[in-house]
N, C-alpha and C positions, 0 to 999 in steps of 0.2 A: 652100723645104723642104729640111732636110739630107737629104743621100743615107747610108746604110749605108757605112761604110769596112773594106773584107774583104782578112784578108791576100791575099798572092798564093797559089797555088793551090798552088803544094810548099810553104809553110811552114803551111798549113791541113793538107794531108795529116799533114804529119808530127807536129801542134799533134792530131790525128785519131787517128794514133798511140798520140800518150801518153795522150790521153781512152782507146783501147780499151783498154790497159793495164791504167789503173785501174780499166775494169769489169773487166773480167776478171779485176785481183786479186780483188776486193768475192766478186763471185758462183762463183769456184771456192773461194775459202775456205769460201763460206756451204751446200755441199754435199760438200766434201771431208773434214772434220772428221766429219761423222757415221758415215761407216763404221770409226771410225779406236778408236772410243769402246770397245770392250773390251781391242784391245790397250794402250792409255793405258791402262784398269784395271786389269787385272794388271801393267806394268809401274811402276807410281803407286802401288800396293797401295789401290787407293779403290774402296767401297761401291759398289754398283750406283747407290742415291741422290746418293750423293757425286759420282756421273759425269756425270749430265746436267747438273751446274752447269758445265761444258764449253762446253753448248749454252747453257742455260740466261743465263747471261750474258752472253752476244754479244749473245743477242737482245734482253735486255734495255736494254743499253747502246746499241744500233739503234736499238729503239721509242722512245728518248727523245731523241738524239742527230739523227734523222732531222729534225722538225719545227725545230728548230733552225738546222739547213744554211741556209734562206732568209736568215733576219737574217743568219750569219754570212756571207754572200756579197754580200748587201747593204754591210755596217757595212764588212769587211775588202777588200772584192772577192772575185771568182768563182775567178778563176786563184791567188790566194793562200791562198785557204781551200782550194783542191783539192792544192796543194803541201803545205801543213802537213799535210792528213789523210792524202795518200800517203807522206811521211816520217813520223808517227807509226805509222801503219798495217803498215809497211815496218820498223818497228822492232820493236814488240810483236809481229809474227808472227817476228823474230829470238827475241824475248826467248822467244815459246813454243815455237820448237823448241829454247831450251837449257834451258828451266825443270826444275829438278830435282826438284817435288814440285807436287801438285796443285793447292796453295793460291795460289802463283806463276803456275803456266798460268792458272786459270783468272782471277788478275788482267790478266796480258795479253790475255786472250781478251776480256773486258769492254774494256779501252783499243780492242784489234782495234773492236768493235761501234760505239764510239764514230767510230772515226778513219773508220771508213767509210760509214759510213753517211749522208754528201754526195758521195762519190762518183758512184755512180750516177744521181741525177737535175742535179746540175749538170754531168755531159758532156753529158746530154742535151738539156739549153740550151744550152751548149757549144757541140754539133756545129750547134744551129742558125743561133746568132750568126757562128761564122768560113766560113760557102757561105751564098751566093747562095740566094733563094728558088728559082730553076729549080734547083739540087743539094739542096735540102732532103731531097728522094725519097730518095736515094742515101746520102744522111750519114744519115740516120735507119735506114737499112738498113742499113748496118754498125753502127751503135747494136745494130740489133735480134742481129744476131749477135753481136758481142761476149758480148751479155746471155745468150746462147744457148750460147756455146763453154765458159763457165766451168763451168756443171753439165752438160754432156755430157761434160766432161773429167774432173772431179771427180771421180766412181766410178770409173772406168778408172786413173784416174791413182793415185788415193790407195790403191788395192789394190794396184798393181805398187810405189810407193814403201812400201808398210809392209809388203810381202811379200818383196822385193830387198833393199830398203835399210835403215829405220828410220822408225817414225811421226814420227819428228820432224821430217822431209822431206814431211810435209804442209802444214807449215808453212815453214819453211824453205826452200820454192821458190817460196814470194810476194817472195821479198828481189833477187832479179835481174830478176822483172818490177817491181818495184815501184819500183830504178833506172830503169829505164827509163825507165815513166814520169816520176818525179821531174826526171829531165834533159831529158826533151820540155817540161814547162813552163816550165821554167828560163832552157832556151837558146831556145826559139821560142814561146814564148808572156806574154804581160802584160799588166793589166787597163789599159784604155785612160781610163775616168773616175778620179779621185779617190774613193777611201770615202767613202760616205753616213755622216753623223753618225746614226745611226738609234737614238733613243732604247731601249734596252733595259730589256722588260716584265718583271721579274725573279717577281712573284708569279706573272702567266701562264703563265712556264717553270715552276716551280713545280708549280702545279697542275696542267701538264698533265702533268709528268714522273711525278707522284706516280700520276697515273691510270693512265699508260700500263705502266709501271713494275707497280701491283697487276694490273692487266689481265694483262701478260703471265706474272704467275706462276700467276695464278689460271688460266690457260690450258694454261700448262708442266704442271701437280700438280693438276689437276683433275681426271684422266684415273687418275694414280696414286693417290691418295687419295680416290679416289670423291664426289669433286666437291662439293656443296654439307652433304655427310654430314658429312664433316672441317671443322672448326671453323678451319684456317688457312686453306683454302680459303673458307667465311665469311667470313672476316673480309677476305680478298684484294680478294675480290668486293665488299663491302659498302666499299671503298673506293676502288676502281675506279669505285664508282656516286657516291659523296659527293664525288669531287675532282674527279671528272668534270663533276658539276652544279656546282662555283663554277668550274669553269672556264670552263664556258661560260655564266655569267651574269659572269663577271667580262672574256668577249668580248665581251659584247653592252654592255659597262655603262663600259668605259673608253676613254678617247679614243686612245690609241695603243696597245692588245694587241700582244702576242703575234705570236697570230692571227687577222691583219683581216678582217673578215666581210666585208667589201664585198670582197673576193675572190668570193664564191660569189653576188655580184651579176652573175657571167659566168654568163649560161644554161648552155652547152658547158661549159665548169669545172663547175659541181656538177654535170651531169648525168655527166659524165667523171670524178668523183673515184667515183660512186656505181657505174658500171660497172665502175671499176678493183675498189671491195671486191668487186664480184661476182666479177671475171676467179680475183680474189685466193684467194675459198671454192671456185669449182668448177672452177677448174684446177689452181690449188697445191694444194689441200686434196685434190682428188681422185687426184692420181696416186700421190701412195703406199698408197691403199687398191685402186687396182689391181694395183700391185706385190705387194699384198700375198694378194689372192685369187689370184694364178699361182700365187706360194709357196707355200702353206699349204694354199688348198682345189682347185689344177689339179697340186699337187707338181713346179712348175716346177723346175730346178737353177738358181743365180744365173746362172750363162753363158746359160742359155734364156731367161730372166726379163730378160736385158739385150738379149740380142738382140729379142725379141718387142715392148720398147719404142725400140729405137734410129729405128723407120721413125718415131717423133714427132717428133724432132728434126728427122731428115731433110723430114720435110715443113713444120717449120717455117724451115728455109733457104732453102729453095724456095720459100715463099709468101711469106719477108721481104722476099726480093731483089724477087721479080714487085712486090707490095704498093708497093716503092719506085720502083718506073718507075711504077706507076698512078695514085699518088698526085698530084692536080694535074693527072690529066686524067680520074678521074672521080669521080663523088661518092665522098667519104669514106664517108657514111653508107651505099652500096653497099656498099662492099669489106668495111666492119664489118659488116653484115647477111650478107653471104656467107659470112665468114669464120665466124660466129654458128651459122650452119647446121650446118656439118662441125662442128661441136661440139654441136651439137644433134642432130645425126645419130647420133653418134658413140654418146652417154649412151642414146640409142634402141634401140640395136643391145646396147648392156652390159645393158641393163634387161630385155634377153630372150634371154642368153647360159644355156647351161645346162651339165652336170658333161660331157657329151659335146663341148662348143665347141672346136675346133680350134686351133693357136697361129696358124695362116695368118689365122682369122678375126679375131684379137685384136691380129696385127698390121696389119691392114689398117684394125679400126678404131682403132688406135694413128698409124697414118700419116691418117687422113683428119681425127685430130681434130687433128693435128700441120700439117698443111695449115692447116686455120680458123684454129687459133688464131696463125699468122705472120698473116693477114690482120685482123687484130685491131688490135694494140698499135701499130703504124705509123702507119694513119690517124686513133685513137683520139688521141694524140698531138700530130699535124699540126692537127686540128679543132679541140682544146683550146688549142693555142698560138697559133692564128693569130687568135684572138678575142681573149685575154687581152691586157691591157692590159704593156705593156714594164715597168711598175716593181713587177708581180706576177708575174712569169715565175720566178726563183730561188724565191719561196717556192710556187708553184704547181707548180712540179717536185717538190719536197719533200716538199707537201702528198700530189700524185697516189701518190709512191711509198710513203709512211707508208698509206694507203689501201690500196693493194696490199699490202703486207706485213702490217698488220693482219688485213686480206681473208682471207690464206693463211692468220694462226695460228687465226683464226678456224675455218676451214674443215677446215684438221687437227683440230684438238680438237672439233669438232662432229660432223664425220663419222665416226670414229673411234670416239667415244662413240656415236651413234645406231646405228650398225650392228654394236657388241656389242652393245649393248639392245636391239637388233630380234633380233639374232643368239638371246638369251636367251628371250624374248616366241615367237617361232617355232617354238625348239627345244621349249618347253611343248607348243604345240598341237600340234603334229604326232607328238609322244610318247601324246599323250590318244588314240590312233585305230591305235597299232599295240598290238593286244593280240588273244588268241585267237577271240574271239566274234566282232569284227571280218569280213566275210563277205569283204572287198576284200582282206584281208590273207592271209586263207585262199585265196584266189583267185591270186594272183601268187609268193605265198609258202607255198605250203602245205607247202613241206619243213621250214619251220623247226621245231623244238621248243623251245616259249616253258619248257620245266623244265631245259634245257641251259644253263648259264652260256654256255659261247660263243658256242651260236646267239643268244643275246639282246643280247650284249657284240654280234657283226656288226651285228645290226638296227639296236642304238643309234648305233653308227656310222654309220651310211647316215641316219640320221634328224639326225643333227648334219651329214653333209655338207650335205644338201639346206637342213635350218635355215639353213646358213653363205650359202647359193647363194639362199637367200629375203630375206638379211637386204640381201647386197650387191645382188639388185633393187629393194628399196625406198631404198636407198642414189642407186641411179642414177637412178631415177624422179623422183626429188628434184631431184639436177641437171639433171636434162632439164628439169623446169618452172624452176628459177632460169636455169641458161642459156635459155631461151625469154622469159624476160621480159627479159634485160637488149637483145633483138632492137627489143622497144616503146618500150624508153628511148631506145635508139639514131633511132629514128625521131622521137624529139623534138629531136634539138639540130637545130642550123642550120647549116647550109654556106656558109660563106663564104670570103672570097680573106683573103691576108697583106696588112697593109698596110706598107707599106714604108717610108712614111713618119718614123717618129719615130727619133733619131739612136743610134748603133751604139754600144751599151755594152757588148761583148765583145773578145777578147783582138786585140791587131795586133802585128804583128812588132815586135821591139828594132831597133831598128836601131844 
């Protein structure tokens, strides 16, 4: 039986290196741009409309470019297609901090979405292929930071660069990480098999691009255009649903797809891509409607509002590193249940916060969800790889992170949507019950005078906070039952060891 052949331990480090690198460009760009979006429009002279095509493109060229990553690291190799995406990727964040007009940015910023988006899940195989199963722990845990430094830096960073410097230094300092990496593959790292001849399913890229692609705009402009009201939005949807269905009969129907369904013949893989959409809706999705009930309905200042969330982070370093020693000595499906908890804890304690809650309280359940959730994504990971079969590893990274990230835009535009419409629905009834006759209203409020414009303009106010403060607890109740269920799912996969057995198709030193 062939053994695994792993470089030696400093040129893995350093091959370790340029892998964090390129996350780290991936995920600071993919939170650094958004705070960056009004000075781009008055400096651009472009429409409020006109600006989220900023965002709006990256992501699209993500969502479709993502699924892809497996074949092209299959067909080209792993460390070659990660070269080419960090020198395109490293170019087009050049090309958009010189762009002179917004039609330009937002063409680089699509190439951006594209180039990157095999980044992140082929380090992730990556770091598993050049250590040793006993380092797996460890490598996957500077994975999990990496993944972690890039949007913890992003805000901080990209407010001191377009506040000091120029926006165009949001971009423009992906170009010296982005050597970096480029030269870490270069000089220490190279695919050790020859490229697989891998048939390419060009109608299956196709269909799913088309899907993914209407999906994500119907997602983007659903929110602005009042969703299935608007006739582009319509029509988004109605074809996100049609390309969707040949797509996946045109998985089920052909002999070499796309994307091979006998992938999700791994129990641990589907039930692992199905937890990723969850991780995707009530974590991603959730934090920026917390950010946003501080600002709006507790009148946090952004400095308070960052600090009150920094203890997440902080507990999710915390739980990465531990997660990575525990990993491999005890069950997976513990640490994920654990980790499950502090997040289900977490959404328990929001869903019964009220206009009095404390910032101490909010950061506390900000660190404890920040805890769980490092204990999550490590062993989630570890479970999933060590079953999957070696010649579904590249497009199973892919697949997991296309999952996630769908997961997320899902989860913003649903949440987002639900808790103004709850926010509207609330604010009705609780309007219906202050009025003079009212005996409860006379009773707590008996100074007001319902014929004074401003005593009535106060009432309605206090009647819109608490509406806001009712809408974001059916918000959180929400997550609290979807993170509670994905606790059951976890209790379904299986636990098992890495086999070590099949021969080592990851990078080895030049010599």
């Amino acid at each position: 039986m062939v053994q695994h052949s792993y470089p030696d331990p400093k040129t893995a480090l350093l091959i370790t290196i340029a892998a964090l690198s390129s996350v780290i460009l991936v995920t600071l760009d993919s939170t650094i741009a958004t705070i960056a979006l009004t000075r781009i429009q008055s400096n651009l002279a472009a429409s409020p409309e006109q600006i989220t095509w900023v965002l709006t493109s990256y992501l699209i060229a993500a969502a479709v470019m993502t699924p892809l990553a497996g074949w092209l690291a299959d067909r080209f190799g792993r460390i070659r297609t990660m070269r080419a995406s960090v020198f395109f990727f490293t170019l087009s964040s050049l090309g958009c901090g010189l762009a002179p007009n917004l039609e330009l940015l937002t063409l680089f910023r699509f190439i951006q979405g594209a180039a990157g988006a095999s980044l992140v899940p082929l380090s992730q195989v990556l770091l598993i292929d050049i250590w040793p199963p006993e380092k797996h722990g460890t490598a996957i845990s500077a994975f999990g930071i990496g993944t972690l430094l890039g949007p913890m830096m992003g805000p901080t960073l990209g407010a001191w660069l377009i506040e000091y410097i120029s926006w165009r230094w949001i971009f423009l300092i992906n170009v010296p990480i982005g050597i970096l990496a480029l030269l870490g593959f270069t000089i220490f790292a190279a695919d050790h098999d020859k490229p697989r001849d891998v048939r390419f399913d060009m109608r299956g890229f196709i269909y799913v691009s088309i899907a993914l692609t209407a999906f994500q705009l119907m997602l983007d402009r659903g929110q602005l255009l009042d969703w299935f009201s608007s006739t582009e939005v319509a029509i988004e949807g109605a074809i996100a649903l049609l390309f969707g269905y040949f797509a996946v009969v045109h998985i089920l129907t052909t002999k070499d797809p796309f994307i091979k369904p006998d992938i999700f013949r791994d129990w641990n893989f589907a039930l692992g891509t199905a937890i990723m959409a969850g991780i995707g809706i009530f974590m991603v999705g959730a934090i920026p409607i917390i950010t946003t009930m501080m600002q709006q309905l507790f009148g946090y200042p952004v400095m308070l509002t960052g600090l009150v969330s920094l203890p997440r982070a902080i507990g999710n370093i915390i739980t990465v590193m531990i997660a990575g020693q525990l990993v491999g000595k005890v069950d997976a499906r513990i640490l994920m249940i654990t980790g499950l908890s502090g997040v289900v804890a977490g959404f328990w304690v929001l869903s019964g916060v009220s206009l009095e809650t404390d910032s101490t309280t909010l950061a506390l359940v900000s660190f404890v969800q920040g805890l769980g959730s490092g204990l999550i994504f490590l062993p989630l990971m570890l479970l999933v790889f060590t079953t999957l079969p070696e010649k579904y590893k590249n497009e199973g990274a892919t697949l997991t992170a296309l999952m996630r990230n769908l997961g997320g835009a899902v989860g913003i535009s649903m949440i987002q949507t639900m808790t103004l419409r709850d926010l509207a629905a609330s604010q009705a009834r609780l309007s219906e019950n202050v009025r003079p006759e009212n005996p409860v209203v006379g009773w707590r409020h008996g100074e007001v005078d319902f014929t004074a414009p401003l005593d009535v303009a106060a009432q309605m106010g206090q009647v819109g906070r608490q509406a806001m403060m009712l809408a974001y607890h059916h918000t959180y109740q929400l997550m609290f039952v979807l993170s509670l269920s994905m606790i059951v799912i976890c209790l379904m996969m299986k636990q098992k060891r890495a086999d070590t057995g099949p021969a080592h198709t990851g990078p080895i030193l030049i010599d």
